[in-house]
C-alpha positions in Angstrom: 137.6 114.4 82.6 140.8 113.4 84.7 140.2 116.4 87.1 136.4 115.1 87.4 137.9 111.7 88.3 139.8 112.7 91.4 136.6 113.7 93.1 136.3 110.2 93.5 139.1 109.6 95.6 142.8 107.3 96.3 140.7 104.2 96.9 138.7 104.2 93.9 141.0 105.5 91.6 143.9 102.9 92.7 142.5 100.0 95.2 145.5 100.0 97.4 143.9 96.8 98.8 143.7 95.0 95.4 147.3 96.0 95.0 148.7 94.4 98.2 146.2 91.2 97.7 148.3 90.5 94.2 151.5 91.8 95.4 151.1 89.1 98.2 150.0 86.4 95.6 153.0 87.4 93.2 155.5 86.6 96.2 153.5 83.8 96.8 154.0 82.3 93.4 157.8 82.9 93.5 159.0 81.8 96.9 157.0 78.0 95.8 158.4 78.7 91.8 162.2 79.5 93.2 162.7 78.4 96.9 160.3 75.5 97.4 160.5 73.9 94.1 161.8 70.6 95.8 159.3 70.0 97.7 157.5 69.6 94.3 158.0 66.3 91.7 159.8 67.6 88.8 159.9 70.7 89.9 162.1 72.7 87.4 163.3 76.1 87.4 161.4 79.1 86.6 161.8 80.1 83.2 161.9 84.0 82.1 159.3 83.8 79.9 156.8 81.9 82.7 158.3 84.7 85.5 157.9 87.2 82.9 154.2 86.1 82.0 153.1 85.8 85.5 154.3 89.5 86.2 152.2 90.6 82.9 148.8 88.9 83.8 149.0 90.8 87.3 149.8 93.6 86.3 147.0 93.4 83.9 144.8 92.4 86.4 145.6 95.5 88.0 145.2 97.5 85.3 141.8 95.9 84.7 140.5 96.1 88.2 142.6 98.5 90.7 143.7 101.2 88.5 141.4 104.6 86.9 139.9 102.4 83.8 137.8 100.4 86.5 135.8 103.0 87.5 136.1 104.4 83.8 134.3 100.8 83.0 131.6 102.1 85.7 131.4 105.4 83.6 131.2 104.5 80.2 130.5 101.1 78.6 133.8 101.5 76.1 135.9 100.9 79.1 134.1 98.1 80.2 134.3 96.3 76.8 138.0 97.2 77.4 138.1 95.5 80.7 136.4 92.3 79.5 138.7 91.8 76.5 141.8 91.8 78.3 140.2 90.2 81.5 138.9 86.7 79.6 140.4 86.8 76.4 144.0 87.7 77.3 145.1 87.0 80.8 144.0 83.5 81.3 145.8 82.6 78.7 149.3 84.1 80.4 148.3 82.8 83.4 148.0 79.2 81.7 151.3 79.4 80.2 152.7 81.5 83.1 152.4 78.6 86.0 154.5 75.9 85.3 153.6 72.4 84.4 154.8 70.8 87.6 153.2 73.6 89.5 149.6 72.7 87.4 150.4 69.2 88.4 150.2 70.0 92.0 147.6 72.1 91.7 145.2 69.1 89.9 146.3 66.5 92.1 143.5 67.7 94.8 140.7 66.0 94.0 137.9 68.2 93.2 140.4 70.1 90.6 140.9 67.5 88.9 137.4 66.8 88.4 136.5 70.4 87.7 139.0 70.1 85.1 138.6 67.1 83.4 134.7 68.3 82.9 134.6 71.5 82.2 137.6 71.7 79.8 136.3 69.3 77.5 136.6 71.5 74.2 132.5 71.7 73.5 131.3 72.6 77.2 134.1 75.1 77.6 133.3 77.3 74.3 129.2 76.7 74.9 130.0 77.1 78.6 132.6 80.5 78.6 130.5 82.3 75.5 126.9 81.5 77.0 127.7 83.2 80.2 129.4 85.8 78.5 126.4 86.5 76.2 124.0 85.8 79.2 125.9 88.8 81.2 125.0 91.1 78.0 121.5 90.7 78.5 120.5 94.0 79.7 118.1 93.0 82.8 121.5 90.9 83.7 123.8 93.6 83.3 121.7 95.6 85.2 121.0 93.6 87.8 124.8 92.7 88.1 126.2 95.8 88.1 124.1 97.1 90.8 124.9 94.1 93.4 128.6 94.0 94.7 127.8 89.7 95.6 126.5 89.4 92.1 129.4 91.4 90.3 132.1 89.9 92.3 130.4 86.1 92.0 130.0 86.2 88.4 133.6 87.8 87.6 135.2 85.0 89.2 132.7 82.4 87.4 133.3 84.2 84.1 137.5 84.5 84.9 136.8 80.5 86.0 135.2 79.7 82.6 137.9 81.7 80.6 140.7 79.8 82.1 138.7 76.1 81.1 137.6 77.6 77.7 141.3 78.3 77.1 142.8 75.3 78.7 142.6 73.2 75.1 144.8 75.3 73.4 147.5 76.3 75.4 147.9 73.6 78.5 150.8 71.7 78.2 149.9 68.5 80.3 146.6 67.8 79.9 146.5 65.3 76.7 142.7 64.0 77.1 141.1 67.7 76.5 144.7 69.1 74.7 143.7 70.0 71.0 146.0 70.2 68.0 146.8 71.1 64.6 143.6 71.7 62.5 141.4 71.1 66.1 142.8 74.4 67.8 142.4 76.1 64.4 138.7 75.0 64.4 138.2 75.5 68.2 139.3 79.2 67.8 137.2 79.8 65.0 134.0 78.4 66.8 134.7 81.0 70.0 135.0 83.5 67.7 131.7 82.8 66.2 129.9 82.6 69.7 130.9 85.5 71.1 129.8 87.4 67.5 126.3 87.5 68.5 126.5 89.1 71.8 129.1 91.8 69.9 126.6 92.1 67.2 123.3 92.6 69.4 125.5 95.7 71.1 126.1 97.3 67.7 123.3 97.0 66.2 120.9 98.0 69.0 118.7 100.9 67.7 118.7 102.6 71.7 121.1 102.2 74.7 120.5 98.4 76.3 122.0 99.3 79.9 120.0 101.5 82.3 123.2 101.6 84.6 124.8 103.8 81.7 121.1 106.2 81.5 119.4 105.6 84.5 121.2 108.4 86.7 119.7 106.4 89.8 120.9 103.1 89.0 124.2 104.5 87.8 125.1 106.0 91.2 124.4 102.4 92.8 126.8 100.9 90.3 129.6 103.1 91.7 129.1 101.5 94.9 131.4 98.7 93.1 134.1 100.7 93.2 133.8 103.8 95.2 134.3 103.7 98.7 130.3 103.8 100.0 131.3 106.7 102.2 132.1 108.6 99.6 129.7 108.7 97.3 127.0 110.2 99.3 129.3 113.2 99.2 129.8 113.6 95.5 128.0 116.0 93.6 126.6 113.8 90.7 123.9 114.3 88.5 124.2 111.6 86.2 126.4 109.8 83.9 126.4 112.2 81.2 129.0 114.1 83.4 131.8 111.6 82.1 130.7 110.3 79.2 132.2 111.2 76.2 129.4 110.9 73.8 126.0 109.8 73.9 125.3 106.8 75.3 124.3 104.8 72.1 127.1 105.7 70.4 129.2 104.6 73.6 127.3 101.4 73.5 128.2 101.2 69.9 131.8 101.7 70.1 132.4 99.3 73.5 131.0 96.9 70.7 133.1 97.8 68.1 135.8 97.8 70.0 135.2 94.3 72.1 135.1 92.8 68.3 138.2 94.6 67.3 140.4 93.2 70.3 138.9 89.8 70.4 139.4 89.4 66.4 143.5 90.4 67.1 143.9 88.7 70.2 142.5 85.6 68.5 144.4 86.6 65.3 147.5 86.5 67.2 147.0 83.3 69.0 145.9 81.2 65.3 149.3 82.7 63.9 151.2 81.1 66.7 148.8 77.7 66.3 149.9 78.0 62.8 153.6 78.5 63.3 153.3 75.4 66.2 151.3 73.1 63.7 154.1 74.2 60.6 157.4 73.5 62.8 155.7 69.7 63.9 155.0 68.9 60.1 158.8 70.0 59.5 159.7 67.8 62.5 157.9 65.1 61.3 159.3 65.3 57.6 163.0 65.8 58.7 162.6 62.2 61.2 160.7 60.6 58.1 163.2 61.5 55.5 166.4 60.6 58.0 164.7 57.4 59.0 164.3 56.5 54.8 168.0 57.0 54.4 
């Protein structure tokens, strides 16, 4: 399959342009972070955790969108479950924790960020908000349509990379008190976004035939490459269809992208309640040690 892959090309397989777009964003964010902090209030130094969280969610961006696995995603709908997982359940939260707070303060102090914020984070419209799309994009005649369009595809990965970002905010911004959750809240929150995203999981396992004609449809397939190949090369590619990369039949790839979409969301999440838990445990032990120095 990797020698039928470099038919495709440098540019598709590696998006040198994506690559220099977040190189130049990653020096960017560390000239401001290390040698223009002062022009900020409170501007504090870089930690290695937020530099090393920063460098992590680009690189997975990369990963996601510049290297092989996106035009893997274009191939086979297991990669593209893949890419979603990591894309809006993972890396808006590093990015989150990875910019500082007095670099989020500057960053809501315009305006129409602020207000963006304060709305859309409020913990009910970001879960209905974040899984709706997300469910809405796994309607097939969506999907379709979506993955054929390079304005549609682009708009509504930033929309859905937007809503991730608000639909995390509650749990793991550090400034934001009025939509900040806590204790027993973020355990709740968590378990609600795992139950909204269920259905849209469970409608791709349980589907009796392949939903997405740009996975079976050999004519709508080679438009969806148009996403990420180059449009001068495709017309000179000898392709018949998508069963020339796919791995197994297309149901069962439908069935596993599922599968697997519910298996990474479930340990992501899993992860991220263990630390909630470890958080919510050290306050009650904070709490107990001031209450029982404060009785003696």
């Amino acid at each position: 399959m990797l020698l039928k892959l470099e038919q495709f090309g440098f540019r598709a397989l590696w998006s040198p342009y994506l690559f220099l777009f977040l190189l130049m964003i990653t020096c960017v964010f560390f000239y401001f972070a290390y040698k223009k902090r002062h022009l900020f209030d409170g501007g504090e130094k870089l930690t290695k955790k937020e530099a090393s969280l920063f460098i992590l969610s680009i690189l997975f961006i990369y990963i996601i969108k510049g290297s092989p696995l996106d035009l893997l995603g274009h191939l086979m709908f297991t990669f593209h479950m893949i890419q979603m997982a990591f894309l809006y359940l993972l890396i808006p939260h590093f990015l989150i924790r990875a910019i500082p707070k007095w670099m989020w303060e500057r960053i809501l102090s315009f305006r129409l960020m602020k207000l963006m914020f304060r709305f859309f984070t409020k913990p009910l419209i970001a879960l209905v908000l974040f899984n709706g799309i997300f469910s809405l994009y796994h309607i097939p005649i969506v999907f379709d349509t979506v993955k054929t369009n390079v304005w549609y595809h682009s708009i509504y990965t930033v929309i859905l990379f937007l809503l991730a970002i608000f639909m995390w905010w509650p749990l793991v911004n550090r400034m934001d008190r009025e939509n900040q959750l806590s204790g027993l809240k973020k355990v709740a929150y968590l378990f609600a976004d795992s139950v909204l995203i269920t259905p849209a999981c469970a409608l791709i396992i349980f589907s009796k035939t392949p939903m997405f004609e740009t996975y079976t449809n050999t004519e709508l397939w080679i438009q969806s490459l148009h996403l990420c190949v180059p449009s001068d090369i495709v017309p000179n590619l000898n392709l018949t269809g998508p069963e020339m990369f796919n791995l197994m039949p297309a149901h069962y790839d439908q069935q596993t992208g599922g599968v697997i979409m519910k298996f990474l969301q479930e340990l992501i999440y899993g992860v991220i309640l263990y630390r909630i838990l470890m958080e919510w445990y050290r306050k009650e032990q904070q709490e107990e040690t001031k209450g029982t120095n404060f009785d003696f």
